[in-house]
N, CA, C and O of each residue as an XYZ file, in Angstrom:
304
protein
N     103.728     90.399     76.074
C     104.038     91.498     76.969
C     105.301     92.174     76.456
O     106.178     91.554     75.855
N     105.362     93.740     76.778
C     106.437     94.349     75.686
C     107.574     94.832     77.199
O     107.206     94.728     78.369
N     108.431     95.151     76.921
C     109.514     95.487     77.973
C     109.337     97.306     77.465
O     108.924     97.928     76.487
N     109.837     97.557     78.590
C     109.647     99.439     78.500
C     111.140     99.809     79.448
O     111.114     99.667     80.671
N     111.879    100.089     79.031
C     113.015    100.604     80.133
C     112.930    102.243     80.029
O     112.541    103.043     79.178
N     113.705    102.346     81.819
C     113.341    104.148     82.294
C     114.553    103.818     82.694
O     114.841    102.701     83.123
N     115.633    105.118     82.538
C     116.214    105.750     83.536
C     116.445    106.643     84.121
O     116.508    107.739     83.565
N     116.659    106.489     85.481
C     116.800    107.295     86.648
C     117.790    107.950     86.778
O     118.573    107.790     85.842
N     118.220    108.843     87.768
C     119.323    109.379     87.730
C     119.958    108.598     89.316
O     119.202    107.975     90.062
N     121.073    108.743     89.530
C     121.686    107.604     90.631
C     121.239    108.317     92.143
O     121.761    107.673     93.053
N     120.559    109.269     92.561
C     120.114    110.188     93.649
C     118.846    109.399     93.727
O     118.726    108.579     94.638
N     117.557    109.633     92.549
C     116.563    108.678     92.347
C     116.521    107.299     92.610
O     115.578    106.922     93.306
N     117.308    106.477     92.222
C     117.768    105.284     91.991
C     117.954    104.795     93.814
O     117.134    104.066     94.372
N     119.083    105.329     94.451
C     119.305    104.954     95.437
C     118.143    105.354     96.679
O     117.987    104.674     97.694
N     117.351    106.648     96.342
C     116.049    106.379     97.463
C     115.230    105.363     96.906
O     114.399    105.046     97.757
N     115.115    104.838     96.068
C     114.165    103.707     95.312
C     114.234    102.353     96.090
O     113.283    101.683     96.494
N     115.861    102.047     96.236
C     116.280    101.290     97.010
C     116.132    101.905     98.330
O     114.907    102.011     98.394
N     116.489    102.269     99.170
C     116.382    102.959    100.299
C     114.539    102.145    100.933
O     114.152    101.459    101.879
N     114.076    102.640     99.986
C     112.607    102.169    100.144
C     112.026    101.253     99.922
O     110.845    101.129    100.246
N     112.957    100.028     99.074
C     112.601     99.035     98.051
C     111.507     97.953     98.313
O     110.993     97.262     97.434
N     111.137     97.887    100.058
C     110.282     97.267    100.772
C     108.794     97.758     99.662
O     108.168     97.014     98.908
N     108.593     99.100     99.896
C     107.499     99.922     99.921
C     107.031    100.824     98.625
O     105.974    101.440     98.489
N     108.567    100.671     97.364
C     108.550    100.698     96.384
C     109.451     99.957     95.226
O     110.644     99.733     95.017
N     108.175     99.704     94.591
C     109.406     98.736     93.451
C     109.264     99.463     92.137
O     108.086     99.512     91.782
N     109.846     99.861     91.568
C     110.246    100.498     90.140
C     109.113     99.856     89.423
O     108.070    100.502     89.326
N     109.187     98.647     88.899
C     108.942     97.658     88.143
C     107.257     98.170     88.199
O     106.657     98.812     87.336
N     106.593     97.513     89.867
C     105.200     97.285     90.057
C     104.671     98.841     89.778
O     103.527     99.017     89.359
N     105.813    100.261     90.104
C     104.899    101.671     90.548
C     104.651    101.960     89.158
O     103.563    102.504     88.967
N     105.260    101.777     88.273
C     105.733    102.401     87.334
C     104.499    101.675     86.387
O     103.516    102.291     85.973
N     104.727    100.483     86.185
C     103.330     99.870     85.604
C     102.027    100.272     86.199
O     101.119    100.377     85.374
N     101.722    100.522     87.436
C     101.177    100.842     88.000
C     100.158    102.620     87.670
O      99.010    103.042     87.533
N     101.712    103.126     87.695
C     101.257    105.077     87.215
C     101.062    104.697     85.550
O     100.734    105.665     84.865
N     101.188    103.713     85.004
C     101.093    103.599     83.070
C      99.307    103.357     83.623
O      98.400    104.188     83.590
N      99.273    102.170     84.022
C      97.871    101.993     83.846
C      96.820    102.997     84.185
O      95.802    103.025     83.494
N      96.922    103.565     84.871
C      96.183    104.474     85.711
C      96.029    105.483     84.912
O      94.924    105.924     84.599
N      97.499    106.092     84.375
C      97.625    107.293     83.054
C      96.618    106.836     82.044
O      95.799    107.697     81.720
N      96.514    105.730     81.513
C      95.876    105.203     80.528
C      94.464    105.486     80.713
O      93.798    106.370     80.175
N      93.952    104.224     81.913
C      92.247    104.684     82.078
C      91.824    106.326     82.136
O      90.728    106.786     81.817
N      92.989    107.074     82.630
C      92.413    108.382     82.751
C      92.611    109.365     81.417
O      92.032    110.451     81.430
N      93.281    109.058     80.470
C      93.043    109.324     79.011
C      92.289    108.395     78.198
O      92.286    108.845     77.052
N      91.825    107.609     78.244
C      90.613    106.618     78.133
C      89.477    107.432     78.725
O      88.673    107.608     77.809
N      89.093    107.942     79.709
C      88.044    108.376     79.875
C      88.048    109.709     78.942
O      87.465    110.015     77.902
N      88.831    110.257     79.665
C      88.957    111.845     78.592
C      88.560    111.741     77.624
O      87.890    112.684     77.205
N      88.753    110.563     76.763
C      88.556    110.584     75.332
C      86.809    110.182     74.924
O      86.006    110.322     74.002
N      86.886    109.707     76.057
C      85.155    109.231     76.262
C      84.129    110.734     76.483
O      83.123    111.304     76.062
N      84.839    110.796     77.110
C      83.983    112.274     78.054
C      83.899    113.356     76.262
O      82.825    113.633     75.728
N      85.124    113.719     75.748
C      85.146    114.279     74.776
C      83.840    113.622     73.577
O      82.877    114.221     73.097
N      84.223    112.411     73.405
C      82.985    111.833     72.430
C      81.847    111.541     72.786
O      81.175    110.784     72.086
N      81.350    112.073     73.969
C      79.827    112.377     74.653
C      79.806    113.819     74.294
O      79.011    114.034     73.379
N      80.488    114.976     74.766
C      80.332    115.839     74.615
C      80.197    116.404     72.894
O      79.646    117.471     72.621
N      80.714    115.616     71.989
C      80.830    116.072     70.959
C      79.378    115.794     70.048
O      78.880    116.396     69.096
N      78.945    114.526     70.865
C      77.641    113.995     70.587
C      76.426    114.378     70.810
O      75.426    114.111     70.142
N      76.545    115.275     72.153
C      75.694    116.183     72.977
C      75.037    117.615     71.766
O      73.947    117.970     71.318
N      76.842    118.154     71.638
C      76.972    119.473     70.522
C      75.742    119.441     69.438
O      74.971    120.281     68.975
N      76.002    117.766     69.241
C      75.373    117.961     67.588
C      74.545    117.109     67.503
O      74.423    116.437     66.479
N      73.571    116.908     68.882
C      72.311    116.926     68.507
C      71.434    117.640     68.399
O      71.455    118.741     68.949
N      70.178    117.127     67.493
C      69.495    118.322     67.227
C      68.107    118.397     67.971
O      67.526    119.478     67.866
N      67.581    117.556     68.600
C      66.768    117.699     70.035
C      66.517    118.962     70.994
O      67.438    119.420     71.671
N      65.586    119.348     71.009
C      65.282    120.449     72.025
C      63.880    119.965     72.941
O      63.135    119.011     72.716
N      63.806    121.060     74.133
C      62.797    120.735     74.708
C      61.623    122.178     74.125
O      62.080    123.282     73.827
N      60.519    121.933     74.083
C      59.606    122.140     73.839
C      59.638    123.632     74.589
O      59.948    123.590     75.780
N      59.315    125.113     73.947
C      59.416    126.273     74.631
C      58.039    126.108     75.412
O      56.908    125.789     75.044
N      58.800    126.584     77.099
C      57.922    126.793     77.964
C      57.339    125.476     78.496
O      56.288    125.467     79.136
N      57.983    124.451     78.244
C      58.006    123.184     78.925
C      58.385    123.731     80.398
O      57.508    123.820     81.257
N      59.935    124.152     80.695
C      60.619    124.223     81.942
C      59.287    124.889     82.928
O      58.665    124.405     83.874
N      59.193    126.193     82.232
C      58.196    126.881     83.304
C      56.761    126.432     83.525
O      55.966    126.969     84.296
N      56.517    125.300     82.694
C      55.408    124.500     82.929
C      55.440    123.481     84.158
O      54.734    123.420     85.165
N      56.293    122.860     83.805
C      56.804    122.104     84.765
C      57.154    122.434     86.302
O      57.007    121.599     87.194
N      57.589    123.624     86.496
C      58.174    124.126     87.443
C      56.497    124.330     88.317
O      56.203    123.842     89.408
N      55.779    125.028     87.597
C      54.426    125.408     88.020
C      53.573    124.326     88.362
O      52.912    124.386     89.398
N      53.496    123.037     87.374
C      53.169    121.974     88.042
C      53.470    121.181     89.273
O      52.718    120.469     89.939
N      54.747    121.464     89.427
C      55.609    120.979     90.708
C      54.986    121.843     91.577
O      54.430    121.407     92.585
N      55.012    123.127     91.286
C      54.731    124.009     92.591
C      52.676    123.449     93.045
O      52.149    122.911     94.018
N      52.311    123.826     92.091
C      50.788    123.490     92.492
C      50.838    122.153     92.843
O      49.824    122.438     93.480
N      51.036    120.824     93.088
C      51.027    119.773     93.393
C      50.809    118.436     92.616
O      50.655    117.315     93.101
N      50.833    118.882     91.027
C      49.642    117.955     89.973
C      50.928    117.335     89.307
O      50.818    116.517     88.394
């Protein structure tokens, strides 16, 4: 486990304490890292679907959709 130090300014610092029941530096702070993380973790996911999407070369068949649509409508 790696150590990470932040500092605050002494205005910050003392509502921290003020609150210290309901916030702890230590737990929020690890807390907003992890969270930052999974949510650039996904991003990066979402990006390498989308990039995968781009450049495939798959299509649907012309006049599939409006086939389909017409089948739905008539009941078959």
């Amino acid at each position: 486990m790696g150590v990470v130090s932040v500092r605050v300014d002494r205005e910050l610092r003392e509502k921290m304490l003020r609150y210290r029941e309901r916030v702890t530096g230590r737990r929020e702070i690890r807390r907003f890292i992890e969270e930052r993380v999974r949510q650039m973790e996904a991003e990066e996911e979402f990006e390498e679907i989308l990039r995968g999407l781009r450049a495939a070369s798959w299509s649907v068949p012309r006049g599939f959709s409006a086939g389909s649509v017409r089948e739905d409508r008539d009941g078959g």
